[in-house]
N, C-alpha and C positions, 0 to 999 in steps of 0.2 A: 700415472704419476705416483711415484713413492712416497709415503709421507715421513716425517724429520725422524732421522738417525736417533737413538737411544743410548744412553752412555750405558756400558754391563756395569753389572755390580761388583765393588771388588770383591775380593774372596774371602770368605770369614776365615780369620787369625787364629791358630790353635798352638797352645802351647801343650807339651804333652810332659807327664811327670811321674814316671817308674823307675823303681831301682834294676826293672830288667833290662842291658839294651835291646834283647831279643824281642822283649816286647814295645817297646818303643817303635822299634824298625818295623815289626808287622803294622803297629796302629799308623806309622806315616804313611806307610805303601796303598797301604788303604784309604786314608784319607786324599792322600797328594794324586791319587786316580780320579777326583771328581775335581770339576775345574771352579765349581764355588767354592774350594776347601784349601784351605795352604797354612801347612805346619811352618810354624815364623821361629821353635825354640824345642828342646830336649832339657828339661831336666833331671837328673838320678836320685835326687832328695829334695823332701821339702826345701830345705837351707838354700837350694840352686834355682827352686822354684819362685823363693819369694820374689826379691829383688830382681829376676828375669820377667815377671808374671808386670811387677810394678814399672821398669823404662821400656816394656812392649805394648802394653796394654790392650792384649788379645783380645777377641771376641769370646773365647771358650779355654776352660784350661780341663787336659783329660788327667784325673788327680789320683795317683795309687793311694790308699788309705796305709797301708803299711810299709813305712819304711824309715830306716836307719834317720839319724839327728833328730830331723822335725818330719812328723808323721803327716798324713793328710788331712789329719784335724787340725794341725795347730797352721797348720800351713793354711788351710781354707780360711782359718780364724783370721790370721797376719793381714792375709790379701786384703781379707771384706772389712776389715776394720783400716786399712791406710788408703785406700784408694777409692775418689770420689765418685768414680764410674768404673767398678769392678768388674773385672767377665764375669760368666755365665762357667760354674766349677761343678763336673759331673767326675762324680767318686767312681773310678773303674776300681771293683774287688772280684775276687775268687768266688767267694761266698756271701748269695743274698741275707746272713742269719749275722753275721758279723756285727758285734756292737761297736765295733769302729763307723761300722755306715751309716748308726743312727746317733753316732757323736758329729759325724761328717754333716748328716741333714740336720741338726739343731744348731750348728756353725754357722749354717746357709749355703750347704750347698745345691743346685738346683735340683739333684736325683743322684742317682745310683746307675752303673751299666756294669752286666758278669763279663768277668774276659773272656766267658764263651760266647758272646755274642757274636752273630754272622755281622758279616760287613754290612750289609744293609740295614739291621740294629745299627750298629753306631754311627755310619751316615746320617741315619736318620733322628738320635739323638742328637747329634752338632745340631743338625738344623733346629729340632722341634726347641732346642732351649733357648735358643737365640730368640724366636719368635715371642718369647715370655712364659709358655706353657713349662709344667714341670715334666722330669720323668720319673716319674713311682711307681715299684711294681705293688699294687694295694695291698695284697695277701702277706707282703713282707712286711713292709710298712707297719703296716698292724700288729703283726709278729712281736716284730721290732720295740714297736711301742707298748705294747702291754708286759711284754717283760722289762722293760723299765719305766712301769708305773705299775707296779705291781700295787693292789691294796688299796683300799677306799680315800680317797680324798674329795675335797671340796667342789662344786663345778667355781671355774673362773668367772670373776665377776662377767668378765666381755659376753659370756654364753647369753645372759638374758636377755644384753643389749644388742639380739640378733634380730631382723625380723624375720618373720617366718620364710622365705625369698631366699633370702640370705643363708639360713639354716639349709635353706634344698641345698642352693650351691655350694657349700661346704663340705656339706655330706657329696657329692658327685665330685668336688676336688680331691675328695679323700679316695672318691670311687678310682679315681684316675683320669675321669674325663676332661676333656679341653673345654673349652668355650666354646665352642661349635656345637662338639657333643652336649654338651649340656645347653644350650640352647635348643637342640631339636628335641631334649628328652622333655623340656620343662613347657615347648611350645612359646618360647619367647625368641625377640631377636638376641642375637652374637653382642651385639652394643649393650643390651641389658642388661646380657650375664656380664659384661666388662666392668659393667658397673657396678654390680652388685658383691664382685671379684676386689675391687677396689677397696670398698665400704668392708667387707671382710679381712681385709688384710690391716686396713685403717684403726678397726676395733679390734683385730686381734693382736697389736701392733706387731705385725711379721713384714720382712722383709719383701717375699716374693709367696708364691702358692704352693712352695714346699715347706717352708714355716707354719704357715697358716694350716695344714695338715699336721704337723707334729701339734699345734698351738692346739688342734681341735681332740686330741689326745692327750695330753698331757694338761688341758683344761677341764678335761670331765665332758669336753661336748658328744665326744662317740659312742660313750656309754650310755647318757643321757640319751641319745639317739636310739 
């Protein structure tokens, strides 16, 4: 006896957004090969992204940071500020060093992907972002953030009101770990670090776990650390 039928899941909505179409066409082909994945829009510029991104309202938008009218900062900016349930915006660039990427992740976008990445990278970004995890590459990151905070400043007030818990996972959001990872490193369960994920984002007031990484840099917590 077989037991009740399962409805499949639809396929997560991606809108894609470069000024190349060369590159557009490779990112579809790739994507549109896995049958959880389906490209719904193309656009050339920010300016075509917005209002495309706003009456489709994808799961994931794949966002050039460089391009003609409105860049992929300001365009990441548009989206997450007019829409109440915004995608999931991963900055595809050239170069991980680019301080357009770390204007892209203070925007809110959820990470960064190189346009060398193999197909199985960026698969696997669509997904891992959807699930709420960020993607950082930490050594960039880092980079990234200490050349624009260059110079002694204050710690954020939010740093004290950490507790020590809290600080671990912080410091292992910054590493790059997921909530898995970091629950097997800390010896707690997945639900703990979720929550303790929460409480971090709450007091740092960051949108998602790529905020709360720039927040944890740009507040004095990594130094401190």
């Amino acid at each position: 006896m077989t037991g009740p039928a399962t409805t499949p899941r639809p396929p997560l909505r991606i809108v894609l957004c470069d000024d190349e179409r060369m590159v557009r066409t490779a990112l579809r082909v790739i994507l549109e090969a896995e049958t959880d994945l389906e490209v719904v829009a193309e656009a050339a510029t920010g300016a075509e992204a917005v209002p495309l991104v706003r009456s489709l309202a994808p799961d994931v938008v794949l966002m050039d940071v460089r391009m003609p009218e409105i860049d992929g900062i300001r365009a990441t900016e548009q989206i997450l500020a007019t829409m109440a349930e915004p995608p999931r915006i991963v900055v595809v660039t050239t170069f991980e060093n680019d301080s357009y990427v770390y204007g892209a992740l203070r925007a809110g976008a959820a990470g960064f992907l190189l346009k060398r990445a193999g197909p199985d990278e960026l698969i696997g970004a669509v997904r891992l972002v959807t699930r709420g995890d960020s993607l950082l590459f930490p050594a960039a990151v880092r980079s990234l953030a200490e050349a624009h905070t260059a110079g002694a400043r204050p710690a954020a007030p939010w740093v004290a009101r950490l507790t020590d818990r809290e600080a671990d996972v912080l410091r292992l959001m910054a590493a790059g770990l997921s909530n898995h990872e970091a629950s097997e490193r800390l010896g707690v369960g997945p639900q703990t670090v979720k929550t303790h994920v929460a409480s971090v984002l709450a007091k740092t007031g960051a949108r998602d776990r790529t905020q709360a990484v720039i927040a944890a840099y740009e507040g004095g917590f990594m130094k401190k650390s």
